[in-house]
C-alpha positions as CSV (number, residue, x, y, z in Angstrom):
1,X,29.1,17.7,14.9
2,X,28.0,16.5,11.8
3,X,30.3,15.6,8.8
4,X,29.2,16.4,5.5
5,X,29.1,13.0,3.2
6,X,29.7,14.8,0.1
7,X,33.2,16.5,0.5
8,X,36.5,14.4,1.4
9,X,37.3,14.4,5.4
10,X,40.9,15.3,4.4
11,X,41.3,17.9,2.0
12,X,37.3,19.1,1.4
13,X,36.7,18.1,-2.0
14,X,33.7,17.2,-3.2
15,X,33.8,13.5,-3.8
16,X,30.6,11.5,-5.2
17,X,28.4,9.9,-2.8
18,X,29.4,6.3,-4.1
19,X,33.3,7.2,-4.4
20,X,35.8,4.6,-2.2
21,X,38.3,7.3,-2.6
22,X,38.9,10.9,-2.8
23,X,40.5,11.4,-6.4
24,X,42.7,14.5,-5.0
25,X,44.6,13.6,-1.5
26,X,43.4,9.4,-2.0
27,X,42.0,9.4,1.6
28,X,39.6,6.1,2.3
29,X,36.2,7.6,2.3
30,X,34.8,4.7,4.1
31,X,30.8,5.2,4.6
32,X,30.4,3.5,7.5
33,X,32.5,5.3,9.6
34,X,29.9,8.6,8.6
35,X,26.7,5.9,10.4
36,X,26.0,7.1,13.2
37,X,23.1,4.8,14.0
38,X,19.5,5.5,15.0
39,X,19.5,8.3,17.8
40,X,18.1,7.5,21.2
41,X,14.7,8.7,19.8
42,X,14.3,6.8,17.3
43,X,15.0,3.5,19.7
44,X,12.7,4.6,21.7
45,X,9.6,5.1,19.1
46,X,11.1,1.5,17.1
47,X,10.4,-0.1,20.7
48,X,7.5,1.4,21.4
49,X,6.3,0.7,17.8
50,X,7.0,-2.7,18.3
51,X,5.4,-3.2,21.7
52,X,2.1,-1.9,19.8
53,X,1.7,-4.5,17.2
54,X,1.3,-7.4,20.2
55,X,-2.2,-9.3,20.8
56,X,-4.5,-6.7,21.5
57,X,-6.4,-6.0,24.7
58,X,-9.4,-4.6,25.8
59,X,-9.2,-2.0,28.7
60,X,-11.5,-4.0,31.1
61,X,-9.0,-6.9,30.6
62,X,-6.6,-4.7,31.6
63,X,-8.0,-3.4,34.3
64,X,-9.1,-6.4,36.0
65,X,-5.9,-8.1,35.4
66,X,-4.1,-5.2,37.2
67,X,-6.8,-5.6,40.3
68,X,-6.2,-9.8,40.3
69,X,-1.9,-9.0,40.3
70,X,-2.5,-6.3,42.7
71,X,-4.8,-8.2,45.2
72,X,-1.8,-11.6,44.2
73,X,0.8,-9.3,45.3
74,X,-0.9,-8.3,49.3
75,X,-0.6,-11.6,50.2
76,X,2.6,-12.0,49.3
């Protein structure tokens, strides 16, 4: 459930987005208790973002290296 950031927690006024207090009931209107963080979606397109920008490489490469660690890995 979401809160909404503009009204006070406490008594539902509408307080300004910048406000450390509410000017009616003086409840703390602390911002970073409202973060919630990233959601597991967004992780997961951040990592795979980040995986992208690596050294890039062809498909053959890939390819043949995935034959040479398959064939490494029957004989052990």
């Amino acid at each position: 459930m979401s809160r909404d950031r503009s009204r006070c927690p406490n008594c539902g006024e509408r307080v300004l987005p910048l406000a450390a207090g509410c000017a009616i009931c003086g409840a703390d209107l602390d911002p970073k208790r409202w973060d919630t963080g990233p959601s597991l979606l967004q992780r997961i397109g951040s990592w795979f973002g980040a995986i992208s920008f690596g050294p890039r490489v062809s498909v053959s490469t890939f390819v043949i290296g995935a034959i040479v660690v398959y064939l490494l890995l029957q004989f052990l």
